[in-house]
MDAnalysis code that builds the backbone (N, CA, C; Angstrom):
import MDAnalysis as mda
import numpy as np

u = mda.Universe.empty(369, n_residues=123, atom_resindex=np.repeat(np.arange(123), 3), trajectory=True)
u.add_TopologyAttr("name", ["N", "CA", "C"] * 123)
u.add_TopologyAttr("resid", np.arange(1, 124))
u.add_TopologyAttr("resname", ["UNK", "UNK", "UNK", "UNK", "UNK", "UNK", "UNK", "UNK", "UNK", "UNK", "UNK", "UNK", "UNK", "UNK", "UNK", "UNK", "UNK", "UNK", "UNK", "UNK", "UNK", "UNK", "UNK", "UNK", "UNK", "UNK", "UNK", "UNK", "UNK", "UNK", "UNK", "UNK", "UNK", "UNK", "UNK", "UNK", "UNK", "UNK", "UNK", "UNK", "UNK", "UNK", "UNK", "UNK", "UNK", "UNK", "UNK", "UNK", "UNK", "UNK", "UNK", "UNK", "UNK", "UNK", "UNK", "UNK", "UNK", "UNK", "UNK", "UNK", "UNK", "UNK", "UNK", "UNK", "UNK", "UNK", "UNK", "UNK", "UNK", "UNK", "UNK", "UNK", "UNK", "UNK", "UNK", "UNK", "UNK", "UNK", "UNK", "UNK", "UNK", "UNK", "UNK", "UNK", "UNK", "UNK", "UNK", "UNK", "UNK", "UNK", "UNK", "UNK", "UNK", "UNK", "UNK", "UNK", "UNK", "UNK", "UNK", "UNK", "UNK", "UNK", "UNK", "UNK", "UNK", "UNK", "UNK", "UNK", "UNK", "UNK", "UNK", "UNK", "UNK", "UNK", "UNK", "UNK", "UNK", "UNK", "UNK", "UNK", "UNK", "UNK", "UNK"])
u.atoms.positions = np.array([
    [117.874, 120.325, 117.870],
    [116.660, 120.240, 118.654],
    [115.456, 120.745, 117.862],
    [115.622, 121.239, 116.803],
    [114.590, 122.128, 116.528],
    [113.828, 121.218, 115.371],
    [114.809, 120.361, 114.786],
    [114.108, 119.396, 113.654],
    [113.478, 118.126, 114.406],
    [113.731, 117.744, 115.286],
    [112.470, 116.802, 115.899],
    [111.643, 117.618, 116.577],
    [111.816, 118.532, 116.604],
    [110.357, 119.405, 117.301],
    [109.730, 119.615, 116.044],
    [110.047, 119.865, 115.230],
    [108.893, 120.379, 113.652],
    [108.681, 118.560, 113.651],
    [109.493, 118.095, 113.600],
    [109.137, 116.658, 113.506],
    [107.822, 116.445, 113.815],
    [107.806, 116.539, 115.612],
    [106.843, 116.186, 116.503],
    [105.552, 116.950, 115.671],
    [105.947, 117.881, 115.722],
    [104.461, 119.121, 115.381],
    [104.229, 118.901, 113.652],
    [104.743, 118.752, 112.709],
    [104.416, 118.254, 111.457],
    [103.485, 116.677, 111.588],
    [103.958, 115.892, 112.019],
    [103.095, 114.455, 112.643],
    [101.466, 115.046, 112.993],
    [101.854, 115.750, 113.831],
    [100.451, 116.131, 114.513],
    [99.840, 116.507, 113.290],
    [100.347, 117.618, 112.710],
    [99.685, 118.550, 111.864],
    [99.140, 117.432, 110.583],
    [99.992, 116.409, 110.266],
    [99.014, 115.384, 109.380],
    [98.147, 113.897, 109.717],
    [98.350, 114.056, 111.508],
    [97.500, 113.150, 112.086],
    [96.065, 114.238, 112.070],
    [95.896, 115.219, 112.510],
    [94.692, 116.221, 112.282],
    [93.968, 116.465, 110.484],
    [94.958, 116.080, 109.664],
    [94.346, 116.566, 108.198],
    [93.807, 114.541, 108.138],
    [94.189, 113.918, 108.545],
    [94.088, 112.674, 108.395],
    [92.526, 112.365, 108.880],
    [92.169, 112.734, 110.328],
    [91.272, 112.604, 110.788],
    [90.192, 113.438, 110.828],
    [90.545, 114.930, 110.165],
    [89.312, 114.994, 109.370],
    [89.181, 115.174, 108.533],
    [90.281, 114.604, 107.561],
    [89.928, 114.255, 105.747],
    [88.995, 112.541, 106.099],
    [89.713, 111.819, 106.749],
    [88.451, 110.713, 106.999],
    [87.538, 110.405, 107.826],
    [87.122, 111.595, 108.147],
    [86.768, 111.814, 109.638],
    [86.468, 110.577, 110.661],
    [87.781, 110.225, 110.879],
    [87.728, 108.961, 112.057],
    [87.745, 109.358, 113.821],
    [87.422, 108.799, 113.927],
    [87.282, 108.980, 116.073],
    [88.451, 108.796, 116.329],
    [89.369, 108.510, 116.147],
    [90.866, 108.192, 116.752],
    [90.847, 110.194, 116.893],
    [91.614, 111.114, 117.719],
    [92.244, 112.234, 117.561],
    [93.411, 112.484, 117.052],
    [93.472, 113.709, 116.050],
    [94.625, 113.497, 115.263],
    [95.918, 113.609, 115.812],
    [95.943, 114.124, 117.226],
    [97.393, 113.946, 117.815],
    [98.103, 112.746, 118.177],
    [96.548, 111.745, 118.053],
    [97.272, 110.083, 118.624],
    [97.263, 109.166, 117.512],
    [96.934, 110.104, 116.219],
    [97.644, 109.716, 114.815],
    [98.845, 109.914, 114.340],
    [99.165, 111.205, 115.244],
    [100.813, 112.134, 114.541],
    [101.233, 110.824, 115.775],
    [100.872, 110.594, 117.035],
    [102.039, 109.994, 118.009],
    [101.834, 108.520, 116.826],
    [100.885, 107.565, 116.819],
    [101.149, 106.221, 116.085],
    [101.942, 106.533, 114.532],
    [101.929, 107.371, 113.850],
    [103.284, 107.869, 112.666],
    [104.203, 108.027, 113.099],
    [104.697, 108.566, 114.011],
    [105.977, 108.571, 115.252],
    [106.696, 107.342, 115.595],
    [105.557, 106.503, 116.111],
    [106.186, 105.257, 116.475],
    [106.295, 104.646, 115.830],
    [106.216, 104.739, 114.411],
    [106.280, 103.905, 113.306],
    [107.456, 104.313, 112.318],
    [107.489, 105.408, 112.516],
    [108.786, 106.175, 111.906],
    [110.093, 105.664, 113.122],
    [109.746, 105.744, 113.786],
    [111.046, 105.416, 115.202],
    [110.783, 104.164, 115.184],
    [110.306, 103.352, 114.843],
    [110.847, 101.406, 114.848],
    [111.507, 101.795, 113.757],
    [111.129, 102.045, 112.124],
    [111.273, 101.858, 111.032],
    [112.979, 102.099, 111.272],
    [113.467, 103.262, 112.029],
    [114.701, 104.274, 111.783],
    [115.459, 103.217, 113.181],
    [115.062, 102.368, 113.671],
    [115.818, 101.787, 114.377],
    [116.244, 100.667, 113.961],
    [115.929, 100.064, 112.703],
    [116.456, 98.697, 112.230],
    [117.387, 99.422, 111.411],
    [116.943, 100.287, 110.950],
    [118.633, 100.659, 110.043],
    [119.537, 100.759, 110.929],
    [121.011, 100.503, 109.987],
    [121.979, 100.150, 110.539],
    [122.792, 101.908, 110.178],
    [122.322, 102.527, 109.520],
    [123.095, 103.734, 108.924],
    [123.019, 105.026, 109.821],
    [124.016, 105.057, 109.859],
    [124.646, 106.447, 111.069],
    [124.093, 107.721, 110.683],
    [123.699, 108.292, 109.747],
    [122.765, 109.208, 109.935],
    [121.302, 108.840, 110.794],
    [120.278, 107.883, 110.523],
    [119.845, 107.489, 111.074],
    [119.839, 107.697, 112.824],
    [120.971, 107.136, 112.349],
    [121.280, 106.916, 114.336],
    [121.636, 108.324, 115.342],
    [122.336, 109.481, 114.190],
    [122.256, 110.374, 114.858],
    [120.453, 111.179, 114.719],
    [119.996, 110.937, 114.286],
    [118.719, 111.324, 114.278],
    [117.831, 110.799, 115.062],
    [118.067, 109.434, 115.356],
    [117.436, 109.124, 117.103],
    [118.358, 109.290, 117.977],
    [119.279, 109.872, 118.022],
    [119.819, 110.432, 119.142],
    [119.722, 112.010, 119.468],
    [119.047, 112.619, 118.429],
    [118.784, 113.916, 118.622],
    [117.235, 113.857, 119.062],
    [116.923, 113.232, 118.737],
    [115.103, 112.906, 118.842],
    [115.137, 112.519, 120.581],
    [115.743, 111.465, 120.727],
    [115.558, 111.275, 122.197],
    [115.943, 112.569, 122.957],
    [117.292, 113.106, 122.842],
    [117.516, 114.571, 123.506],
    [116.433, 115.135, 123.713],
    [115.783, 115.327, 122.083],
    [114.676, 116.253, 122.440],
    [113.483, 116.518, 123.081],
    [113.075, 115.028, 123.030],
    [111.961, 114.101, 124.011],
    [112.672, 114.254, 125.291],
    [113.317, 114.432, 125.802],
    [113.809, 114.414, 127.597],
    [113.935, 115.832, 127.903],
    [114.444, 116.670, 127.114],
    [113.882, 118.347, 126.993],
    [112.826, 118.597, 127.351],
    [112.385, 118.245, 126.637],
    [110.372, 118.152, 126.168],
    [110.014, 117.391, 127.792],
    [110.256, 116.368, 128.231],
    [109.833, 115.790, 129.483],
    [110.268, 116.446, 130.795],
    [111.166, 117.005, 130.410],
    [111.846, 118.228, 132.192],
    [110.809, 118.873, 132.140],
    [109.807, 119.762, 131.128],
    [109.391, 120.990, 131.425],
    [107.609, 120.472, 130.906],
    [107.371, 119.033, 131.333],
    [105.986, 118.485, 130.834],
    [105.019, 119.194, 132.153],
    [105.084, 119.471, 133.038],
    [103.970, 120.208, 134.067],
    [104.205, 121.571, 133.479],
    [104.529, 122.495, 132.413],
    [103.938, 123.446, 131.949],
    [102.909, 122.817, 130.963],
    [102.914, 122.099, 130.259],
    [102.041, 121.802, 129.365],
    [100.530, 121.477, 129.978],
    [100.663, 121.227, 131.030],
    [99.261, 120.900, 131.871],
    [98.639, 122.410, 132.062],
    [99.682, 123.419, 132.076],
    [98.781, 124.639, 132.644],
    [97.590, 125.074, 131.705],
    [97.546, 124.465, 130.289],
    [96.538, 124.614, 129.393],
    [94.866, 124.440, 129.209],
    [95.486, 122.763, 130.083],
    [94.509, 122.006, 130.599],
    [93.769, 122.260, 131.576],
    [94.426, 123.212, 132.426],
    [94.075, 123.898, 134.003],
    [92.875, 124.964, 133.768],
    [93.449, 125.607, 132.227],
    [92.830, 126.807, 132.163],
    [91.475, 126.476, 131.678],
    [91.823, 125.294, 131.059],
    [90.444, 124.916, 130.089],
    [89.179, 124.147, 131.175],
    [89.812, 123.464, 131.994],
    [88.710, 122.848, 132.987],
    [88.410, 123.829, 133.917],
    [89.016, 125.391, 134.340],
    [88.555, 126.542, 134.498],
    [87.491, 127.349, 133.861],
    [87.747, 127.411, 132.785],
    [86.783, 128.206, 131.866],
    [85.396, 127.063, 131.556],
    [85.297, 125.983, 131.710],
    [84.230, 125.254, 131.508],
    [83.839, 124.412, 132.577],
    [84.074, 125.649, 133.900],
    [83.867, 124.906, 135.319],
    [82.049, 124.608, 135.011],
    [81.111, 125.424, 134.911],
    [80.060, 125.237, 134.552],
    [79.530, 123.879, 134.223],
    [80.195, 123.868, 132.479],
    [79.736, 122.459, 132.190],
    [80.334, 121.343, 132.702],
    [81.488, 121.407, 133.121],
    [82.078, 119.987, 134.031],
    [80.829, 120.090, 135.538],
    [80.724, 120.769, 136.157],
    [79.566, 120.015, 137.164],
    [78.077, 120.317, 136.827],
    [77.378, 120.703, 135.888],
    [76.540, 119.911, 134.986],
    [76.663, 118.344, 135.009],
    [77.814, 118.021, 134.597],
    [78.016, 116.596, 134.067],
    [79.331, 116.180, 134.953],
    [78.890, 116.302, 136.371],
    [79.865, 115.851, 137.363],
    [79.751, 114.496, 137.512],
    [78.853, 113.923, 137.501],
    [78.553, 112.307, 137.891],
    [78.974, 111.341, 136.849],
    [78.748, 111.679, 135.197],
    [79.103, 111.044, 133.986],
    [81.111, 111.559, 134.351],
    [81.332, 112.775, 134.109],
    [82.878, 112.737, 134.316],
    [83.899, 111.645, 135.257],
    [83.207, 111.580, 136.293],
    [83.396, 111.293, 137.720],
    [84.015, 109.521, 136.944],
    [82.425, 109.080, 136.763],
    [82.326, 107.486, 136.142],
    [83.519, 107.274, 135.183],
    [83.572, 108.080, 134.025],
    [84.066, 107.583, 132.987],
    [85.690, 107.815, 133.528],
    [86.116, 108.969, 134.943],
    [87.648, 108.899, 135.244],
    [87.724, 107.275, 135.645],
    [86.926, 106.711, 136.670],
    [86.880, 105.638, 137.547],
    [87.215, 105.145, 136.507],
    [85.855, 104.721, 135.941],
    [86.226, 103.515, 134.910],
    [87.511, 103.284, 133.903],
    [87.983, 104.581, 133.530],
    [89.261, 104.241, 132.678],
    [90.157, 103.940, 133.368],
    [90.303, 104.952, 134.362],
    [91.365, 103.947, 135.380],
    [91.623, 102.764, 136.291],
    [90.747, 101.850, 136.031],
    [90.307, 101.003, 136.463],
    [90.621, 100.065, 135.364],
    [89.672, 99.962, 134.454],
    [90.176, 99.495, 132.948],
    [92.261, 99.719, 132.449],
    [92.266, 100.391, 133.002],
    [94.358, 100.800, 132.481],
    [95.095, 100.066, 133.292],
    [94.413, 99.854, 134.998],
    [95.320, 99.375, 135.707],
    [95.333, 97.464, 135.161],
    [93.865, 97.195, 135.255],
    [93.670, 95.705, 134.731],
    [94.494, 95.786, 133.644],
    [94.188, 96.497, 132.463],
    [94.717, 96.344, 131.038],
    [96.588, 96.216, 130.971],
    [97.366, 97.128, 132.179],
    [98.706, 97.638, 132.194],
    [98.542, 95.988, 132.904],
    [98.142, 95.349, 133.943],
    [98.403, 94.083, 134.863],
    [98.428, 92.952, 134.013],
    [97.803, 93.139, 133.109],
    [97.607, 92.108, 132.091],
    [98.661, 91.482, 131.024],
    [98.796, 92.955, 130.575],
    [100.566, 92.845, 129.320],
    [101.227, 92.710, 130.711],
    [101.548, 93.113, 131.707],
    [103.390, 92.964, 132.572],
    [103.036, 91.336, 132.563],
    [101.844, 90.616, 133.144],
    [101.710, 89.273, 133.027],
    [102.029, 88.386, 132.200],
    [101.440, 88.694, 130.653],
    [102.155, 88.483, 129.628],
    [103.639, 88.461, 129.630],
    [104.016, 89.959, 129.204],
    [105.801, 89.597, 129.127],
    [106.173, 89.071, 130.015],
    [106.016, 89.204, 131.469],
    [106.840, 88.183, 132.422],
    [106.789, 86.670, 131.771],
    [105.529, 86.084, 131.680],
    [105.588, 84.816, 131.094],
    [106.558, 84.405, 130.028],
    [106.812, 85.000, 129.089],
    [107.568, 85.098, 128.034],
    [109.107, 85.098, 128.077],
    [109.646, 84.045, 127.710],
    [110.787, 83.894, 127.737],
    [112.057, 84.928, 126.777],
    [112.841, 85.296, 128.065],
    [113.624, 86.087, 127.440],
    [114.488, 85.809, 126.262],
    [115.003, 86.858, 125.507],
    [115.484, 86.615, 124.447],
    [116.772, 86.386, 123.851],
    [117.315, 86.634, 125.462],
    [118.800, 86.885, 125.444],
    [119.376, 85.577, 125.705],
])
């Protein structure tokens, strides 16, 4: 369990040197997750059993990691606490931009299931 957790947290740690050695707008944690998913296709076409026990320890560890995901929010709790101030300052812009993304995700998520349904299975 402990080597896909450095896993997870090494990713991060060079999605962050990534984004601000080039300083791009993407955030470097959703650089360590797209190296992730690119490392986990790559390790799923191999056919070699080390491999395979290594996404099978990885998933373990990801469903670990997912039982105990409402502690990880308490961070978030504390932080929209401590900057109660500036969140209603800028209650009306926050407000918009929740609407609108979720609004935009539900169209965007309705769109791909439309897609793959259309798409003939492979089996």
């Amino acid at each position: 369990m402990l080597g896909p957790i450095f896993l997870i947290l090494f990713l991060q740690l060079v999605g962050e040197a990534a984004q601000r050695y080039f300083a791009l707008a993407v955030p470097g944690p959703v650089i360590g997750l797209m190296l992730l998913l690119m490392l986990l296709l790559i390790t799923r076409s191999s056919k070699s059993q080390q491999l395979a026990q290594f996404r099978t320890g990885f998933v373990d560890t990801a469903s670990g990691l997912l039982r105990h995901l409402s502690l990880l929010f308490v961070p978030i709790g504390v932080g929209v606490i401590m900057h109660l101030k500036l969140l209603e300052t800028h209650l009306v812009s926050v407000l918009i931009v929740i609407l609108l993304g979720t609004v935009l995700t539900m169209i965007f998520t309705g769109y791909v299931f439309l897609k793959l349904m259309r798409r003939p299975s492979d089996g």
